[in-house]
C-alpha positions in Angstrom: 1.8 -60.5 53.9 3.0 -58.0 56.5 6.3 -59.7 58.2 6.3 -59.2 62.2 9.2 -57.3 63.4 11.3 -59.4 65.2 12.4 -58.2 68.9 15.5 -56.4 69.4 18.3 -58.6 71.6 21.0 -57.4 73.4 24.4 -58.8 75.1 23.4 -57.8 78.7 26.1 -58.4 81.2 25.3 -57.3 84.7 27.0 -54.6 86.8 27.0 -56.4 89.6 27.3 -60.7 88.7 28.5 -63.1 90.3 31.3 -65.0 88.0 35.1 -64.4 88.5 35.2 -60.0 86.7 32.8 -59.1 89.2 35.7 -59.9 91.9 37.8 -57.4 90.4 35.4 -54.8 90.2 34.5 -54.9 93.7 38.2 -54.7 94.7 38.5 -51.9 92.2 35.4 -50.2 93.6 36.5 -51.3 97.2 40.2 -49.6 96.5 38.3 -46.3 95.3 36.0 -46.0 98.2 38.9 -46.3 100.6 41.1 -43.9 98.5 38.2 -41.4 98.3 37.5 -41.4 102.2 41.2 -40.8 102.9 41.3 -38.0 100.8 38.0 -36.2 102.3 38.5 -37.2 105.9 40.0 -33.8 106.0 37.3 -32.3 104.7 34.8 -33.0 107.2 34.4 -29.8 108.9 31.6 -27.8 107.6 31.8 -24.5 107.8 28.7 -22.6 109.0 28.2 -19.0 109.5 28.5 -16.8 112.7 24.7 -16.4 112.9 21.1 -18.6 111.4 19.9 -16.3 108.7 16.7 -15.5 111.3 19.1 -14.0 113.8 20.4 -11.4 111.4 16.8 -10.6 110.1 15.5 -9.9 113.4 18.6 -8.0 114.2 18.2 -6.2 111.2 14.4 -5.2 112.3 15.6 -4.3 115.8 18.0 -2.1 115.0 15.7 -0.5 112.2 13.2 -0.3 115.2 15.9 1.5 117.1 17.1 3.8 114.5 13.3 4.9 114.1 12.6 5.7 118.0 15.8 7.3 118.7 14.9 9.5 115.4 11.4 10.4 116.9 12.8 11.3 120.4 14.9 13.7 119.4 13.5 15.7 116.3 
């Protein structure tokens, strides 16, 4: 009375098989990940800043510190 659905199939082909495409992909992919380090090798240096973000906080309070003793000593 009530016809079961039937399942739904599909044409899987894996990314990464072993027949004689997947060859060429890993020399394409091989190619591209030599290509890609060659271009960033030049970009390795990082740049950081001149100070950690806690060395110009407690610089920051320090000098506040200073600004409000120096204000007190002489008014």
């Amino acid at each position: 009375m009530f016809g079961q659905r039937k399942h739904k199939t599909f044409e899987y082909k894996p990314r990464f098989s072993r027949d004689s495409t997947s060859t060429e992909i890993k020399d394409d992919t091989k190619e591209f990940a030599s290509k890609w380090r060659r271009v960033n090798s030049g970009n390795t240096k990082k740049v950081k800043g001149l100070f950690s973000m806690r060395v110009l906080i407690l610089a920051l309070v320090l000098l506040l510190i200073c600004m409000y003793l120096l204000e007190k000593k002489y008014m």
